[in-house]
C-alpha positions in Angstrom: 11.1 18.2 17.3 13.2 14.7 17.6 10.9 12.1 16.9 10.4 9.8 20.0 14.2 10.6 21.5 16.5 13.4 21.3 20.2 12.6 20.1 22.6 12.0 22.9 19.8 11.1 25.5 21.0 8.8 27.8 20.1 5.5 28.0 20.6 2.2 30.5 20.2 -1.3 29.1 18.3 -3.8 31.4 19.7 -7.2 31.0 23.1 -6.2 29.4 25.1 -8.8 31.1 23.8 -11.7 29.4 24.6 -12.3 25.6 22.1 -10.4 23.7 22.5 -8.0 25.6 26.1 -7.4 25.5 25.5 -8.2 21.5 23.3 -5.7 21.2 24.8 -3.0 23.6 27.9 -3.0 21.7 26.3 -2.6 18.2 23.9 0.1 19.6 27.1 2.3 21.1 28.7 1.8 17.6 26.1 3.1 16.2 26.7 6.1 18.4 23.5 5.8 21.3 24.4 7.3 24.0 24.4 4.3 26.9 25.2 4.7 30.0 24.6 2.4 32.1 23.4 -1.6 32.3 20.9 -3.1 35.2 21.2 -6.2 36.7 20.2 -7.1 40.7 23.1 -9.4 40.8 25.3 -7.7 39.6 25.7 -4.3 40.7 29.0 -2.3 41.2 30.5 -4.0 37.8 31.5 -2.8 34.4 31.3 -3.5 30.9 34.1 -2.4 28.6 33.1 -1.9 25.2 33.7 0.2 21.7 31.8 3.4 21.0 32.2 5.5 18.6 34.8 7.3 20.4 37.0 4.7 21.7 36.4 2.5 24.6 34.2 3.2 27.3 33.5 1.3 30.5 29.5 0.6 31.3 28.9 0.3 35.2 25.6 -2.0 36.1 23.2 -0.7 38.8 21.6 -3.4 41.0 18.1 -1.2 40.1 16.8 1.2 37.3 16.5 4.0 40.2 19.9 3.6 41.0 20.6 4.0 37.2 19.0 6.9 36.6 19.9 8.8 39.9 23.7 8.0 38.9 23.4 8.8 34.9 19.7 10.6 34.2 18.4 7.8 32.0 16.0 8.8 29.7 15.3 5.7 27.8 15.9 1.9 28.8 15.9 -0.8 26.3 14.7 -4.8 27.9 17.2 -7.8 26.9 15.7 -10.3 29.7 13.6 -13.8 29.8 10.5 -13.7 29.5 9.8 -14.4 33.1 11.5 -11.7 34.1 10.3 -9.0 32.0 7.0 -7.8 33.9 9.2 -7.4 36.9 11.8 -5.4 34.7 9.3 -3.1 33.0 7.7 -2.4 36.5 10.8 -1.5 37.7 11.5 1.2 34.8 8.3 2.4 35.1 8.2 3.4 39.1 11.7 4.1 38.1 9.8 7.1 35.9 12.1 6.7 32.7 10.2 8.1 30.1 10.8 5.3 27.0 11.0 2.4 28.0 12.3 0.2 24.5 11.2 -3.9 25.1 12.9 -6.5 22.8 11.9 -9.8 25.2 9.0 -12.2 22.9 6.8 -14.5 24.5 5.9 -12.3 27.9 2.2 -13.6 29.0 -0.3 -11.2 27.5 -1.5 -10.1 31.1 2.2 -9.1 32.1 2.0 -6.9 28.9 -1.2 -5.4 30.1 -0.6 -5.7 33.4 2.6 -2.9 32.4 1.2 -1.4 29.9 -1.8 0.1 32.3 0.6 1.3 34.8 3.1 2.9 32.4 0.0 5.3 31.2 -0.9 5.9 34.8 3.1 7.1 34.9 3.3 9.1 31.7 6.0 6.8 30.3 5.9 5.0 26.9 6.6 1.9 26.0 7.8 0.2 23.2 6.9 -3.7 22.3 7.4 -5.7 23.4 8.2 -8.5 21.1 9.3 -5.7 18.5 13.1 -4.6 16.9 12.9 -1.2 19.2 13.0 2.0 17.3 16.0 4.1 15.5 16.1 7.8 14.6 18.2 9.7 12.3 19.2 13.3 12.3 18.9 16.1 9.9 21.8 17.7 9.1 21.0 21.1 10.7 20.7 18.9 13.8 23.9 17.1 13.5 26.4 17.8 16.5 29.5 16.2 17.2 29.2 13.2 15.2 25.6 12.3 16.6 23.6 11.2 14.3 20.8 9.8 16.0 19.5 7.1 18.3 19.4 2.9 18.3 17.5 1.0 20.5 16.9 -2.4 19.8 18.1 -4.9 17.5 17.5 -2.8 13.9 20.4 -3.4 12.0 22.7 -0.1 11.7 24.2 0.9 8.7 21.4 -0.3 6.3 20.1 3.4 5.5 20.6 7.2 5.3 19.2 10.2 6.7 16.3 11.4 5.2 12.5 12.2 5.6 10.7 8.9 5.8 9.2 7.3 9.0 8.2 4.0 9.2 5.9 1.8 11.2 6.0 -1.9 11.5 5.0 -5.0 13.2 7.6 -6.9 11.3 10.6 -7.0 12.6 12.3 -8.6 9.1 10.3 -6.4 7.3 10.9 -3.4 8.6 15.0 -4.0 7.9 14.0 -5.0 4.3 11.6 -1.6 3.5 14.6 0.2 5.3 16.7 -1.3 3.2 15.0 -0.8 0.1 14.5 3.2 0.2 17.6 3.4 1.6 17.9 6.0 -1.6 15.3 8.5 0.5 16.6 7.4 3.7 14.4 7.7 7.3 14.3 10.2 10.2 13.1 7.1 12.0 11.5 3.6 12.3 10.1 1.8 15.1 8.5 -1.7 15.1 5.6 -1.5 17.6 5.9 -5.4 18.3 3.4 -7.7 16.9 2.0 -9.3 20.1 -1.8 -8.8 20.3 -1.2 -6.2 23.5 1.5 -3.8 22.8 2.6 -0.6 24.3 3.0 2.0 21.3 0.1 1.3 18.9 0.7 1.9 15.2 -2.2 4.8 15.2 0.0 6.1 18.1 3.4 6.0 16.1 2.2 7.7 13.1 0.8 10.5 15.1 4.3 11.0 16.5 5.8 11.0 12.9 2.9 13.2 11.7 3.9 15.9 14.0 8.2 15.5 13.1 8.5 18.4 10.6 11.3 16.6 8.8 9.0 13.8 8.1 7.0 14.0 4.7 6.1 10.8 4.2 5.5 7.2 6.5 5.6 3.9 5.8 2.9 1.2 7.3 4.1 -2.0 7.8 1.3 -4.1 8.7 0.2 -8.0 9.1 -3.3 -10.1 9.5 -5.2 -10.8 12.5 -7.4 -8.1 14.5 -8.8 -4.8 12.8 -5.8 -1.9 14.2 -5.1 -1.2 10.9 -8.4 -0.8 9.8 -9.2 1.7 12.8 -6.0 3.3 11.9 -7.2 3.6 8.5 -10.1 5.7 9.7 -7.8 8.1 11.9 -5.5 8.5 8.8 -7.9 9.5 7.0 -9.2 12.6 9.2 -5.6 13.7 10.8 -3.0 12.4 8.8 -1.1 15.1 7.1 1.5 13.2 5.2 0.8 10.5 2.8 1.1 6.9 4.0 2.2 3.9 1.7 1.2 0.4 3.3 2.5 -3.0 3.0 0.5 -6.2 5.0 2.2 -9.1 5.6 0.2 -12.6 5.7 -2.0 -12.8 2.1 -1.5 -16.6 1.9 -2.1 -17.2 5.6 -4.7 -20.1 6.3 -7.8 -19.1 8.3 -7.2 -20.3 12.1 -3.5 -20.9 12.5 -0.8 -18.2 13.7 1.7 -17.0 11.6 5.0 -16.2 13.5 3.3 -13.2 16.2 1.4 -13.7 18.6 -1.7 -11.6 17.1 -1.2 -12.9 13.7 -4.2 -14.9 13.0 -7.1 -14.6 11.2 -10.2 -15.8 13.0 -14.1 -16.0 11.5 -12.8 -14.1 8.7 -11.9 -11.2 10.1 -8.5 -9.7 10.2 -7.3 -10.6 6.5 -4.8 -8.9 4.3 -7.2 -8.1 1.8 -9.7 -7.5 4.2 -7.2 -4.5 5.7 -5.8 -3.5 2.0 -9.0 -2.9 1.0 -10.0 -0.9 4.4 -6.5 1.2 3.9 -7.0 1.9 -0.2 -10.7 3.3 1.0 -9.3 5.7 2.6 -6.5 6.8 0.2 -3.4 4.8 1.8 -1.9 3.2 -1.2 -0.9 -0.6 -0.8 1.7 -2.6 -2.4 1.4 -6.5 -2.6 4.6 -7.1 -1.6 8.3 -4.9 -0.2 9.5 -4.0 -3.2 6.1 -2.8 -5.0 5.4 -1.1 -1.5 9.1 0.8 -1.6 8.0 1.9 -5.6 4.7 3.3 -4.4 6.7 5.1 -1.7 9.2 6.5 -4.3 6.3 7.6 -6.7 5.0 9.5 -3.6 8.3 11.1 -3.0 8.7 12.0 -6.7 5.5 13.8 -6.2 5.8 15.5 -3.2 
């Protein structure tokens, strides 16, 4: 079992004309993801010429995600548009049926979010985000065909890390690049970063359930941050279904009561929703938790060492 994506699945970019999104589609086919095709209502019947892997390939852009998928069977699309756009994009993956749908775009109202959200669980599809780095997965070597080697959507940096057996869940997008970075000795079979608005489509109990069942995972990294109680609850699940050990970083110790810090559900409010409030919550039920990256990554390697 591929964690979230199989390799080679192929995926359609919504917003790729504009300039993250042609940024990021090029880095994303270097990094060998299979795209396909880009969507934009303007602009439909065009194409994008860009590097891949194996030479240069030219992108046409569908006017609509159904026209995308009927034309290349898209099985993932990832979201580079304005926030004002955004709900209207994600509806249209959604009735569209593509089954991930990957959402970079910050600042989209909290009731477009939902308002998505909802009706992508009424359609069996998942989404990512939004407000998040999107998601990456690495290949074993037994899986390894024709120089694919796994799957980037999003804006996580490529060639930071190796294959190996550690997932990794975040709600930092920094973060997860630097804890990526730092056991890039053990290397990952994947990381997403689940967005850190307060209403998001892939929760963190929900990712780690995912890597739990990923038989070439044997160990996942939480990467978490004040405000609300998700990783407490999540604590709670770990602790009953969890069968890989979890190491856990959360960002925001020195954050002053009231004020956000950086996301949109970063804030700690009436005392709830602190750092130490969640470390404490996470060490009660065995998930060990490091004070800062690089204590976190030497908890995770002690883990390893053990395993």
């Amino acid at each position: 079992m591929m964690s979230f994506i199989r390799p080679n699945a192929p995926v359609i970019v919504q917003g790729m004309t504009g300039h993250q999104g042609m940024t990021h589609t090029a880095r994303m086919l270097k990094a060998g993801t299979n795209i396909v095709a880009g969507v934009n209502p303007r602009k439909g019947g065009q194409f994008l010429q860009f590097e891949d892997m194996q030479g240069t390939r030219d992108v046409a852009i569908y006017a609509t995600c159904a026209e995308a998928k009927n034309a290349a069977g898209a099985q993932a699309s990832v979201i580079f548009v304005p926030p004002r756009f955004a709900k209207s994009a994600m509806v249209e993956a959604i009735e569209a049926e593509i089954p991930l749908i990957v959402v970079i775009t910050e600042g989209i109202p909290v009731a477009d979010t939902a308002y998505c959200v909802a009706l992508a669980r009424q359609h069996n599809v998942r989404i990512v985000g939004p407000n998040c780095p999107g998601l990456s997965t690495y290949t074993s070597a037994d899986e390894q065909t024709e120089g694919l080697y796994g799957v980037n959507l999003g804006i996580i940096p490529d060639g930071i890390v190796s294959t190996g057996s550690l997932g990794l869940v975040s709600k930092s997008g920094t973060l997860t690049y630097q804890l990526m970075s730092e056991l890039a000795d053990y290397g990952f079979r994947a990381a997403i970063g689940v967005g850190g608005d307060s209403i998001i489509g892939t929760t963190q109990q929900e990712a780690l359930e995912i890597l739990n069942n990923d038989p070439q995972v044997k160990a996942c990294v939480l990467i978490g941050e004040i405000g609300g109680s998700a990783e407490q609850e999540l604590a709670l699940w770990a602790r009953e279904h969890m069968t890989k050990p979890i190491v856990a970083y959360i960002a925001g110790y020195s954050a002053p009561e009231g004020k956000q810090m950086g996301h949109a559900g970063a804030i700690v409010s009436g005392g709830s929703g602190t750092a130490q409030g969640k470390k404490e919550a996470l060490e009660a039920c065995g998930i060990q938790v490091g004070r800062n990256p690089s204590e976190t990554a030497q908890l995770m390697r002690n883990v390893m060492e053990n395993l």
